[in-house]
mmCIF file of the C-alpha atoms, coordinates in Angstrom:
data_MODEL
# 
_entry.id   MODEL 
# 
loop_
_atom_site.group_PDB 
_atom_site.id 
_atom_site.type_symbol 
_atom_site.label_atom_id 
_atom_site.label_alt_id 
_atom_site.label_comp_id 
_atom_site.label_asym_id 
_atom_site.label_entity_id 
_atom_site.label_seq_id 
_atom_site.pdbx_PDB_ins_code 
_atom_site.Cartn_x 
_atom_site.Cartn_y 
_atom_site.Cartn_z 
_atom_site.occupancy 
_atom_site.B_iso_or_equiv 
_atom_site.pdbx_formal_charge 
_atom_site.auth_seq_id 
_atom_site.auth_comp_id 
_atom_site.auth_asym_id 
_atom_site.auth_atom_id 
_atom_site.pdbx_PDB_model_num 
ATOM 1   C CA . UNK A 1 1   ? -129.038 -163.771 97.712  1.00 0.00 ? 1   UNK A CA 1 
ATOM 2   C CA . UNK A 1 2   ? -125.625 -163.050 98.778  1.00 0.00 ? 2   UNK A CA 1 
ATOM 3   C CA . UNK A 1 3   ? -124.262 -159.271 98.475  1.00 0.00 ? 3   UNK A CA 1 
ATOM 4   C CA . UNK A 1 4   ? -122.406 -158.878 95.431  1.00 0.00 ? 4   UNK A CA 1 
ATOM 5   C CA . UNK A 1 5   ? -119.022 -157.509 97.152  1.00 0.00 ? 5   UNK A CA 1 
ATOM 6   C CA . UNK A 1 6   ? -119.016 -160.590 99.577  1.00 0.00 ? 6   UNK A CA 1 
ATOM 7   C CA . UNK A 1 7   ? -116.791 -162.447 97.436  1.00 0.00 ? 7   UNK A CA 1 
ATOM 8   C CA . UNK A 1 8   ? -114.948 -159.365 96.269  1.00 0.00 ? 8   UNK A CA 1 
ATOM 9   C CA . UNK A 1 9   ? -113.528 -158.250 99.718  1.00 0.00 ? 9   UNK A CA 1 
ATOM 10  C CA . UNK A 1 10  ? -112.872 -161.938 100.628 1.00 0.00 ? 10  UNK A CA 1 
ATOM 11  C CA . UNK A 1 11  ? -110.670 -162.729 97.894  1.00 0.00 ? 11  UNK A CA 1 
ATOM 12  C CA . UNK A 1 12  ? -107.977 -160.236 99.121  1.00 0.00 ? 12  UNK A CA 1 
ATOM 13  C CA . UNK A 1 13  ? -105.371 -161.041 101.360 1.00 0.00 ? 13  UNK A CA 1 
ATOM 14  C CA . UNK A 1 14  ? -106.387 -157.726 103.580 1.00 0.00 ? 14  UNK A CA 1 
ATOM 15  C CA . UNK A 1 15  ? -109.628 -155.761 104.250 1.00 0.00 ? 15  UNK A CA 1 
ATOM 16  C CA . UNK A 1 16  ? -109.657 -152.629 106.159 1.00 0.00 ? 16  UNK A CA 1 
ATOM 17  C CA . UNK A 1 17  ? -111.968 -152.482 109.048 1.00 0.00 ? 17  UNK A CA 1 
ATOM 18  C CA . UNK A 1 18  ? -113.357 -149.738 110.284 1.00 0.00 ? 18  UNK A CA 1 
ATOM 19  C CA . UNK A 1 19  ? -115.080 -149.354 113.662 1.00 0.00 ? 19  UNK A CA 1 
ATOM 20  C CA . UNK A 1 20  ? -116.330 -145.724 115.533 1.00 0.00 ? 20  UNK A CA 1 
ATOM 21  C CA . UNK A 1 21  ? -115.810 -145.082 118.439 1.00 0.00 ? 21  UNK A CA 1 
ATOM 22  C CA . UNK A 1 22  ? -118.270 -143.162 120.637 1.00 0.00 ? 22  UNK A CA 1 
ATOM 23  C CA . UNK A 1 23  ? -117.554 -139.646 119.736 1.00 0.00 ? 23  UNK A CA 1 
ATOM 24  C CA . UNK A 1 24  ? -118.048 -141.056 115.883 1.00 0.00 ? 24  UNK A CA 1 
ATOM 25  C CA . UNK A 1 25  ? -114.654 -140.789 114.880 1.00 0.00 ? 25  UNK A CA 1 
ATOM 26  C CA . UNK A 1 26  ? -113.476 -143.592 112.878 1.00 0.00 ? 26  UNK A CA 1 
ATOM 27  C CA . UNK A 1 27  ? -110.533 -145.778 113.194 1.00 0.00 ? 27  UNK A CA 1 
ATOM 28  C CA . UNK A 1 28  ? -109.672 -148.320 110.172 1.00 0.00 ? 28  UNK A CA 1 
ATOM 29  C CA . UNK A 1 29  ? -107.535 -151.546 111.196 1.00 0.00 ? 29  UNK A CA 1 
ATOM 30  C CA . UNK A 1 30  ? -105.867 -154.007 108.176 1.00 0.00 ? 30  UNK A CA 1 
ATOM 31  C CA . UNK A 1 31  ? -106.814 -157.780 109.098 1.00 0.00 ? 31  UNK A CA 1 
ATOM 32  C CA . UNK A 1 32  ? -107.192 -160.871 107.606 1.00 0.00 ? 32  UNK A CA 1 
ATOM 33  C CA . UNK A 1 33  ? -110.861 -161.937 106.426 1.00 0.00 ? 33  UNK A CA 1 
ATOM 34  C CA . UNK A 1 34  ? -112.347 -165.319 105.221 1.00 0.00 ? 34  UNK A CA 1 
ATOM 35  C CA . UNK A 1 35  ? -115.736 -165.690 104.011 1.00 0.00 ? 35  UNK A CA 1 
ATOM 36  C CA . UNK A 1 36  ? -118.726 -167.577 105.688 1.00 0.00 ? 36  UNK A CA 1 
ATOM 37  C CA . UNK A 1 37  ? -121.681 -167.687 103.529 1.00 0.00 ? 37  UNK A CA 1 
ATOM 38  C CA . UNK A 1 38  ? -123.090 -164.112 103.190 1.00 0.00 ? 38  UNK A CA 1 
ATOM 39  C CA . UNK A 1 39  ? -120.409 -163.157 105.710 1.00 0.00 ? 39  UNK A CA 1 
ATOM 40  C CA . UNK A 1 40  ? -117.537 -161.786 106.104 1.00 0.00 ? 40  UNK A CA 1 
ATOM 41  C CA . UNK A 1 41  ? -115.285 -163.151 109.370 1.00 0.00 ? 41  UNK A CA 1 
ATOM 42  C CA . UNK A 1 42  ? -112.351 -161.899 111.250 1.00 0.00 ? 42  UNK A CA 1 
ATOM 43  C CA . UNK A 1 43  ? -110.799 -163.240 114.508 1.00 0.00 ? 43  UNK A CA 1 
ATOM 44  C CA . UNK A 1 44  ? -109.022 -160.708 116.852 1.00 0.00 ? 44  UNK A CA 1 
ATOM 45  C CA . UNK A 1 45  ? -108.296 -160.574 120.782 1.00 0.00 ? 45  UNK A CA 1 
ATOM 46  C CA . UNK A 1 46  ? -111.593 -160.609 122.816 1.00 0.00 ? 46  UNK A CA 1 
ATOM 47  C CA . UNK A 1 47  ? -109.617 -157.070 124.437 1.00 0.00 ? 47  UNK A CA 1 
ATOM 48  C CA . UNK A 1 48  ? -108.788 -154.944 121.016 1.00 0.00 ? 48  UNK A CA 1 
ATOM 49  C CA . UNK A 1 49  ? -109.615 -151.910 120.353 1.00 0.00 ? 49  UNK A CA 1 
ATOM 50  C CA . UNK A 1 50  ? -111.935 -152.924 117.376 1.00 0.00 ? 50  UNK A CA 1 
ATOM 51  C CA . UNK A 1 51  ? -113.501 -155.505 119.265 1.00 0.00 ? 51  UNK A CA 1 
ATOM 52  C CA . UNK A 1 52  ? -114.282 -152.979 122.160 1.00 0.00 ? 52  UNK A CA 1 
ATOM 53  C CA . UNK A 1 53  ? -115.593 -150.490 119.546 1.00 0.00 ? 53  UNK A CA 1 
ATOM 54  C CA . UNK A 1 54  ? -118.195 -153.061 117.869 1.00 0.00 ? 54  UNK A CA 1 
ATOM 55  C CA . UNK A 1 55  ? -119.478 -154.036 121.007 1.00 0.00 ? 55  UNK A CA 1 
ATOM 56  C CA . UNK A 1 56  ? -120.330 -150.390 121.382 1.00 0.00 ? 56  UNK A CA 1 
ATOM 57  C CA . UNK A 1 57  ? -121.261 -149.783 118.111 1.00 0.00 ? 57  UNK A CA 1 
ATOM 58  C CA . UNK A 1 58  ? -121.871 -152.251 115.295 1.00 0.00 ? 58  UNK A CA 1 
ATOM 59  C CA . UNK A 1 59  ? -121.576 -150.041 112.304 1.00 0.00 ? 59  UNK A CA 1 
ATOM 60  C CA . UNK A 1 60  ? -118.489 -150.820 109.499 1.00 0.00 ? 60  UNK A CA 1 
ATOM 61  C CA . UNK A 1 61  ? -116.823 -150.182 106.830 1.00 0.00 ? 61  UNK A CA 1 
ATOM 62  C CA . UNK A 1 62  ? -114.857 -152.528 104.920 1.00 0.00 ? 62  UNK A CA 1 
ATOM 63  C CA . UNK A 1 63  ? -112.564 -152.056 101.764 1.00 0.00 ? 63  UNK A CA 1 
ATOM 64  C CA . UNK A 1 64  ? -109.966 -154.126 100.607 1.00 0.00 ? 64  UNK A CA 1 
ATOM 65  C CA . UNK A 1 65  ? -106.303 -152.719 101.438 1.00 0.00 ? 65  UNK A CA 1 
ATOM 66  C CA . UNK A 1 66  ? -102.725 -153.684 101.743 1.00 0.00 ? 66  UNK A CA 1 
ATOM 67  C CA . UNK A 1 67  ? -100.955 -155.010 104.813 1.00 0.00 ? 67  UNK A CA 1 
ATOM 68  C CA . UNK A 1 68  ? -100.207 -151.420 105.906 1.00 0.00 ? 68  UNK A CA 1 
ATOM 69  C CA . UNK A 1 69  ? -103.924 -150.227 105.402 1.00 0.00 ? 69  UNK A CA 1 
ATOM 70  C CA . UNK A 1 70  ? -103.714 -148.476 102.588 1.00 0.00 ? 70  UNK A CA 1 
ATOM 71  C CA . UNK A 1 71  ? -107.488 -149.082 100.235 1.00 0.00 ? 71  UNK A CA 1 
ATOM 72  C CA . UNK A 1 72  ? -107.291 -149.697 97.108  1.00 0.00 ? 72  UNK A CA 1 
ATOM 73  C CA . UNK A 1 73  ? -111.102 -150.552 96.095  1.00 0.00 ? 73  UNK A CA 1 
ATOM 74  C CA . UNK A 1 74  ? -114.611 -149.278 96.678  1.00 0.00 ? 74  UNK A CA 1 
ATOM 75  C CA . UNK A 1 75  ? -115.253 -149.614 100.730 1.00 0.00 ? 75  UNK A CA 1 
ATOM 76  C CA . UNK A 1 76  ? -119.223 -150.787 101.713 1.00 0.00 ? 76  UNK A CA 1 
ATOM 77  C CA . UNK A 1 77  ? -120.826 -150.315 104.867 1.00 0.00 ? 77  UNK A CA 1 
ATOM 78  C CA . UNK A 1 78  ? -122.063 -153.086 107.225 1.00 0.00 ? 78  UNK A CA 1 
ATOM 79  C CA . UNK A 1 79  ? -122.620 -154.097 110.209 1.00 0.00 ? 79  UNK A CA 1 
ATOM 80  C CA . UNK A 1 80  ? -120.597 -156.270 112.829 1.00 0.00 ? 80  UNK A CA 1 
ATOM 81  C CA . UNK A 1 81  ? -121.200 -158.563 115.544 1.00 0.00 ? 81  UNK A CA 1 
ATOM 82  C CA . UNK A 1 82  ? -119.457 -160.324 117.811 1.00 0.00 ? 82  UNK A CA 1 
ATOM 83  C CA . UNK A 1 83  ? -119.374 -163.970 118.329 1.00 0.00 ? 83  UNK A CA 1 
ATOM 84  C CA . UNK A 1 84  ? -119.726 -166.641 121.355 1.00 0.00 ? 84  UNK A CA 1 
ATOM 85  C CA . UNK A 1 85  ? -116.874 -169.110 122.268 1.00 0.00 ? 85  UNK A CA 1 
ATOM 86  C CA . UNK A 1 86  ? -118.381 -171.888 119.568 1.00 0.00 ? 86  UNK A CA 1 
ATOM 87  C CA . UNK A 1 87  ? -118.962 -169.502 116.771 1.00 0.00 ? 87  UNK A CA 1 
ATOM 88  C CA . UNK A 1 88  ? -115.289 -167.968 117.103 1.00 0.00 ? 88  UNK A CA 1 
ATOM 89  C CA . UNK A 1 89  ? -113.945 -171.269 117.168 1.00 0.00 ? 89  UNK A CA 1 
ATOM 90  C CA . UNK A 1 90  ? -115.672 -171.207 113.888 1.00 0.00 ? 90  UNK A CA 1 
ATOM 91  C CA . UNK A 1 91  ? -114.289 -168.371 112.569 1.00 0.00 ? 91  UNK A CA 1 
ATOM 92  C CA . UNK A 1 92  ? -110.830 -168.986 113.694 1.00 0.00 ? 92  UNK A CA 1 
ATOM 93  C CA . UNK A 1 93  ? -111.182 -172.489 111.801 1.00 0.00 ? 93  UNK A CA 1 
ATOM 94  C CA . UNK A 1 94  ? -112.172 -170.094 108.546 1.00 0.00 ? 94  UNK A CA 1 
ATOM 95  C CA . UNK A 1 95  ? -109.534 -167.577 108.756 1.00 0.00 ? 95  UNK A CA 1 
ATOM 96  C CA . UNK A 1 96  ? -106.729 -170.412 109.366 1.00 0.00 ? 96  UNK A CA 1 
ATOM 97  C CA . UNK A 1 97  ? -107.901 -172.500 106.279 1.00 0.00 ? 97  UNK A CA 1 
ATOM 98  C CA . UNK A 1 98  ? -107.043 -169.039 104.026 1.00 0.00 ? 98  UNK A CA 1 
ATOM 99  C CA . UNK A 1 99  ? -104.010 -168.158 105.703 1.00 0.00 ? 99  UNK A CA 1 
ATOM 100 C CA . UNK A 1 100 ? -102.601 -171.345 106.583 1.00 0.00 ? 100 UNK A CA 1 
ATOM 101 C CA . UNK A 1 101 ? -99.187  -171.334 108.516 1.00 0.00 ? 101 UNK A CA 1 
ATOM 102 C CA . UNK A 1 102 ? -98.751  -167.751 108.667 1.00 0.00 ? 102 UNK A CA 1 
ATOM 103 C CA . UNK A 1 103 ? -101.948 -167.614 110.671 1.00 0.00 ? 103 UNK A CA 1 
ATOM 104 C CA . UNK A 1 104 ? -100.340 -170.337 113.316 1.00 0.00 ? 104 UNK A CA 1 
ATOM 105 C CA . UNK A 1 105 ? -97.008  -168.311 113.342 1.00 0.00 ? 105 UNK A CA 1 
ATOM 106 C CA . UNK A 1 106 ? -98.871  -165.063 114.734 1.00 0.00 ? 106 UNK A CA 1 
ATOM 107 C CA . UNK A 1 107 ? -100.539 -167.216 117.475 1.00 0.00 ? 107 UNK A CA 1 
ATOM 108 C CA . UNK A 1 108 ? -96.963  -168.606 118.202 1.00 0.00 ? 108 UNK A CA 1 
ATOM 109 C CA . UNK A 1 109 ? -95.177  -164.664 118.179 1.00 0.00 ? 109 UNK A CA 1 
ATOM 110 C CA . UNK A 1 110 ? -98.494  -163.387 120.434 1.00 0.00 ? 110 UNK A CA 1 
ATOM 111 C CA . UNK A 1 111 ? -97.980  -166.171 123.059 1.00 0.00 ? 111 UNK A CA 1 
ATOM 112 C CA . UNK A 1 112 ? -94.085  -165.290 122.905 1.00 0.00 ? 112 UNK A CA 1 
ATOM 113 C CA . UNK A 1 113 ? -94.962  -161.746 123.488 1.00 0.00 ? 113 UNK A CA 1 
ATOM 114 C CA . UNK A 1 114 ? -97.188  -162.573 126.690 1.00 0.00 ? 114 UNK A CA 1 
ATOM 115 C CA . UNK A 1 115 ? -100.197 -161.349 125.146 1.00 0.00 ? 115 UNK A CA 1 
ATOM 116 C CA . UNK A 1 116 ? -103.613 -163.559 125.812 1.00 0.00 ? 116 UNK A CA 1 
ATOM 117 C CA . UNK A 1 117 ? -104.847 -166.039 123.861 1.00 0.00 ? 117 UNK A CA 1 
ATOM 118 C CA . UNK A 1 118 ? -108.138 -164.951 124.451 1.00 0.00 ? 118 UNK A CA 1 
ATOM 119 C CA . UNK A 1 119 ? -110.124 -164.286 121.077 1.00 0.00 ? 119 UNK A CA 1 
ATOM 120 C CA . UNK A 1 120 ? -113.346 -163.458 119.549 1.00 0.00 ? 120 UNK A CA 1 
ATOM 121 C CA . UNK A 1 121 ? -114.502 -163.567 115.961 1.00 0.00 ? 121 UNK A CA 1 
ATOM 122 C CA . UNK A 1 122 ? -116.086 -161.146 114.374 1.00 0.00 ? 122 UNK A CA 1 
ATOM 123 C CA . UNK A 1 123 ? -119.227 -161.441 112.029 1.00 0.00 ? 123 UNK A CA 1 
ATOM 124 C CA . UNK A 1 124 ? -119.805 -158.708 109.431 1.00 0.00 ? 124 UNK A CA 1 
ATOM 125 C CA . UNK A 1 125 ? -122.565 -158.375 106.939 1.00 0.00 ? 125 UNK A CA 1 
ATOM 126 C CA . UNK A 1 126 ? -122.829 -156.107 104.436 1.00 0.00 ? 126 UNK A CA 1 
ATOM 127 C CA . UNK A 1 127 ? -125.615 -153.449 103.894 1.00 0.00 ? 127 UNK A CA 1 
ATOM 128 C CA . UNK A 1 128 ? -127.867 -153.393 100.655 1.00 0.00 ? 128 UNK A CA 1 
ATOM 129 C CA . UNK A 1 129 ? -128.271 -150.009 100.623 1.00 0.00 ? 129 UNK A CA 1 
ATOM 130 C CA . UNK A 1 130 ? -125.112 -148.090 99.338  1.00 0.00 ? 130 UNK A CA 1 
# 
């Protein structure tokens, strides 16, 4: 049975992610989301901050926010994972069907800007107990 905000936080346009870091401060970054099953996905590059904090520590919280971050609904807790080449592939497949063109005009301004082209997905699941 799928988590009962799954579809909640996926039909936004943003969803606030937030990793910890190792001293268990938290830091809470606006991205796009798509939905995969009981999941929530995300693609980012493989050398973000986010992506360096999940590897260290899977724990999340999500809540659906505006483009600058700001929530406005009830966050959950989860807990993240980072995919393989295939899988984020995957993902990246799932998070362009939402956004569409917009999504290929970031990958276009991020190879303009020099920046790699080297990304991972991200696989969150939410937590039953809340």
């Amino acid at each position: 049975m799928s988590h009962p905000d799954v579809e909640r936080l996926a039909r936004g346009k943003y969803l606030s992610l937030t990793t910890m870091k190792k001293d268990g401060s938290e830091v809470a970054t606006p991205v796009w989301v798509a939905r995969d099953g009981d999941e929530l996905v995300v693609i980012t590059n493989a050398t973000s901050g986010k992506a360096k904090r999940i590897r260290n520590n899977g724990q999340v919280r999500l809540a659906p926010c505006d483009m600058r971050g700001r929530i406005n609904g009830a966050s959950v807790t989860g807990i993240a994972r980072l995919t393989d080449s295939t899988d984020t592939q995957a993902v990246a497949s799932l998070v362009q069907r939402k956004y569409g063109l917009a999504y290929t005009a970031i990958g276009w301004l991020e190879k303009l800007r020099g920046r790699s082209d080297d990304t991972v997905g991200i696989r969150c699941r939410l937590s039953e107990a809340q």
